[in-house]
N, C-alpha and C positions, 0 to 999 in steps of 0.2 A: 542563612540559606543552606539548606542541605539537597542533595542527590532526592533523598525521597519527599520533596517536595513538589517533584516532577512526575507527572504520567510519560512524558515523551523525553527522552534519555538518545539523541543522537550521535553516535560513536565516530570516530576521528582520529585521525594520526596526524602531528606535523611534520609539514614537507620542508624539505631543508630550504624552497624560496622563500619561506614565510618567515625563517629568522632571520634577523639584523648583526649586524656589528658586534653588538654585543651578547652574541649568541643566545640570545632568547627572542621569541616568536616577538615580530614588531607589533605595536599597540595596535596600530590600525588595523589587523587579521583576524582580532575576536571580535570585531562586526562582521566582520564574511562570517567568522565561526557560526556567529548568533544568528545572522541572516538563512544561511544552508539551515541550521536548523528548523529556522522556521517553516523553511521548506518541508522539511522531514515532519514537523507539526500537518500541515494541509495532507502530507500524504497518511499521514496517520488517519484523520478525518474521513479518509477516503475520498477526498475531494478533488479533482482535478482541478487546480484551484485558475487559472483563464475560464476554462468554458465555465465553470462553476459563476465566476465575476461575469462574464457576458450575461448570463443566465439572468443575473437579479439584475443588472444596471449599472453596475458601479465598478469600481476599485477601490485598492486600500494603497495609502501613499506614508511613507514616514514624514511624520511632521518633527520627532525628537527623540535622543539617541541620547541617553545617559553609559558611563561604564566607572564602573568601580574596581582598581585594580589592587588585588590583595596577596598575588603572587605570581610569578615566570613559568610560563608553558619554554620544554627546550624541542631541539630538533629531537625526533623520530619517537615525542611522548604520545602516550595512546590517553588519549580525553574522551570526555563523554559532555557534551553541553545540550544542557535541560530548557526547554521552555513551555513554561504556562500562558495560557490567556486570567491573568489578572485582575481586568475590573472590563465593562464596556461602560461605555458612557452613550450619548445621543448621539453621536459620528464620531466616536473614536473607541479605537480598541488598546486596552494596555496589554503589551508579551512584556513578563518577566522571564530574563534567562542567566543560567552561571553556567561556568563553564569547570569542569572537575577533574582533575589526575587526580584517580581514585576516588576517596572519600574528601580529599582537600580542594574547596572550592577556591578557584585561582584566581576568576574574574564575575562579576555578577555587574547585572544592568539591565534598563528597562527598553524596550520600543514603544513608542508609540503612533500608532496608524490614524489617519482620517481617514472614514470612509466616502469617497467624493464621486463626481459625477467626472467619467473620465475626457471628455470632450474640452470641461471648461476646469474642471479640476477642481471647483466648491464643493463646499462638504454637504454631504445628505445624510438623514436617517441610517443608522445600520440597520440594514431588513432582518425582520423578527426570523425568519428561518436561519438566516447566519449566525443570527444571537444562538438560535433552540440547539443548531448544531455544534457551538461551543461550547455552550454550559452542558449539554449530553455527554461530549466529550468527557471534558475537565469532572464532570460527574460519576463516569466508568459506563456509563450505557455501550451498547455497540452501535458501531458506525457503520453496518452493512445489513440488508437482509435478502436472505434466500426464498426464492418461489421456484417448485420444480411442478412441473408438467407435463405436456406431450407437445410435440415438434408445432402444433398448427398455433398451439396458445404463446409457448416462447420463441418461434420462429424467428421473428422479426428482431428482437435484442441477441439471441447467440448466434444467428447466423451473422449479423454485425462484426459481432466480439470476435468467428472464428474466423472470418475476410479480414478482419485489422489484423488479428495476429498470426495466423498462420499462411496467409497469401502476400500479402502485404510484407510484414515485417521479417519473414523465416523464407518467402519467396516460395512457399511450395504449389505447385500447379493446381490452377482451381479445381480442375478435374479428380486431382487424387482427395479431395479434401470433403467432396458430398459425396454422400451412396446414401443409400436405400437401408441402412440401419435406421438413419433418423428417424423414422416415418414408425419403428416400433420403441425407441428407448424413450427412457426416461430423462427429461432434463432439466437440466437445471438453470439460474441465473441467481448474479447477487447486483443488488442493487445499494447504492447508499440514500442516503436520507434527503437525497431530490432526487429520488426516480432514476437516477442515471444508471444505466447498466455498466458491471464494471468485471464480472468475468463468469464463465459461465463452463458446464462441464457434463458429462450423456452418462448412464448407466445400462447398459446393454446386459442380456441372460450370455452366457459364458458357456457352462455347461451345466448339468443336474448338480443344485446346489450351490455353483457359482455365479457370479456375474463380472462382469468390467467395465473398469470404468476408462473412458478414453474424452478424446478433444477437450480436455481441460485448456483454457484461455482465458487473459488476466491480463488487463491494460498495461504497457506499459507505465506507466505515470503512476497510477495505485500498487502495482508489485512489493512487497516488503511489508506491506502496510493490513495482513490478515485475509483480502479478501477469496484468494485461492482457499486456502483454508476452510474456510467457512464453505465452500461450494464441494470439497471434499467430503466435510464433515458432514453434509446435508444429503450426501449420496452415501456416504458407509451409512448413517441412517437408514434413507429409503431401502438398502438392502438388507438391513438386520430387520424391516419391516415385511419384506416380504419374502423374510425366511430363509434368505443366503446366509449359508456357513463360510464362503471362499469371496475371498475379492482377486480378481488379477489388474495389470493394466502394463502396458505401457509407457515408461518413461524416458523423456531426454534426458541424456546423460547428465546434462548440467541441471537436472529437476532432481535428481536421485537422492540428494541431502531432505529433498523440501516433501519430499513422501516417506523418508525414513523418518522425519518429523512424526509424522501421522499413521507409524506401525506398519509402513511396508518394508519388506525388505526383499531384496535382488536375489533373482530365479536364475541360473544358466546364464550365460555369455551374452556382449554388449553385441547388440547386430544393430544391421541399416534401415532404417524405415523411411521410404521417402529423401532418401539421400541426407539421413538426420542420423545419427548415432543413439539406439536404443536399449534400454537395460527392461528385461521382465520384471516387474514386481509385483507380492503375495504379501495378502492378510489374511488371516484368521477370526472370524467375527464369533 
């Protein structure tokens, strides 16, 4: 088992609870290791992976945990632990994961999940769209797609997205958060592969030649996981479509990595927006 046997590669440091006595990481931590991964798997998916489970009926439960140990994670090592989906069967799913300093695989082992009916906890069918969505995955397809619009077609999903995140979770007052741009930009939403809306983002005219892009929003829970990106990438489009030379926008300070990502780079001094610490940033299309 090697590192590029994996699509999903989630990165780690140990923390000094996690070693024992004998100064290496105790046995029992590379199922948490493998478990958080897994996690980081669903969110790769883009799957919020509860409402996703309420959605079809079921859950997924461990019925059996293998591990094969072939070398010592120590305190403060940076790992990276891979897992695949393996095989499905009629109600069970196999994850293979190892877990890697560097290229030397330390620990490898399987999970395996039933997928059961959570009330009474028997096993059911895995539903064919959970199958489509992991063989997609594990296939390289993408786990997201973009529809942009006008305010009256995606209303209903980004005005969601922008009351979870920026009212809700950033606490900014509802009032500063609608105006009367909506009603002329372009928007956008990304959805993943059950319809679920999962972050969404406006293209406004700027000036002659320009436009901007603002209210970019992105679930909590999918974050990390592409789908900003894509709602980026689907609005610098829309503007090389209709002929912008200039992009600007506004960013939070803590966003400024995740748009220099994607060819922006910072205009003049960090100022206040909404009581949020703001940096300008500019592309060139």
């Amino acid at each position: 088992m090697t590192r590029r046997d994996f699509r999903l590669l989630d990165p780690m440091r140990v923390r000094w609870a996690e070693v024992d006595m004998q100064k290496i990481v105790f046995n029992g931590h590379y199922l948490m290791y493998a478990d958080t991964a897994v996690a980081a798997y669903w969110r790769a998916l883009a799957m919020p992976y509860h409402e996703t489970m309420q959605a079809l009926g079921g859950d997924l439960y461990v019925r059996k945990a293998t591990v094969e140990y072939l070398g010592s994670a120590r305190y403060d090592d940076q790992l990276d632990v891979g897992v695949r989906m393996q095989r499905i069967g009629t109600s069970s799913i196999v994850f293979a994961f190892g877990v890697f300093r560097g290229e030397r695989a330390l620990v490898t082992g399987e999970l395996v999940y039933v997928y059961a009916d959570p009330a009474t906890q028997t096993s059911r069918p895995v539903p064919q769209m959970l199958r489509d969505w992991l063989q997609a995955f594990e296939a390289g397809q993408p786990m997201v797609s973009v529809d942009t619009g006008d305010w009256p077609t995606l209303r209903g999903a980004a005005q969601a997205l922008r009351e979870q995140v920026f009212v809700h979770e950033q606490g900014i007052a509802p009032e500063l958060e609608w105006d009367e741009a909506d009603a002329t930009a372009l928007h956008a939403v990304a959805r993943n592969r059950g319809g679920l809306p999962l972050g969404t983002g406006r293209l406004l005219p700027h000036a002659p030649g320009a436009g901007r892009i603002g209210r970019m929003a992105v679930r909590a829970d999918v974050r990390g996981s592409g789908v900003g990106m894509a709602v980026l990438a689907s609005l610098v489009q829309a503007a090389r479509r209709q002929g912008l030379r200039h992009l600007v926008l506004h960013a939070q300070v803590t966003a400024v990595p995740f748009y220099g990502r994607a060819g922006f780079r910072p205009s003049g001094p960090v100022f206040d927006e909404v009581g949020i610490p703001h940096q300008e940033m500019v592309r060139d299309l």
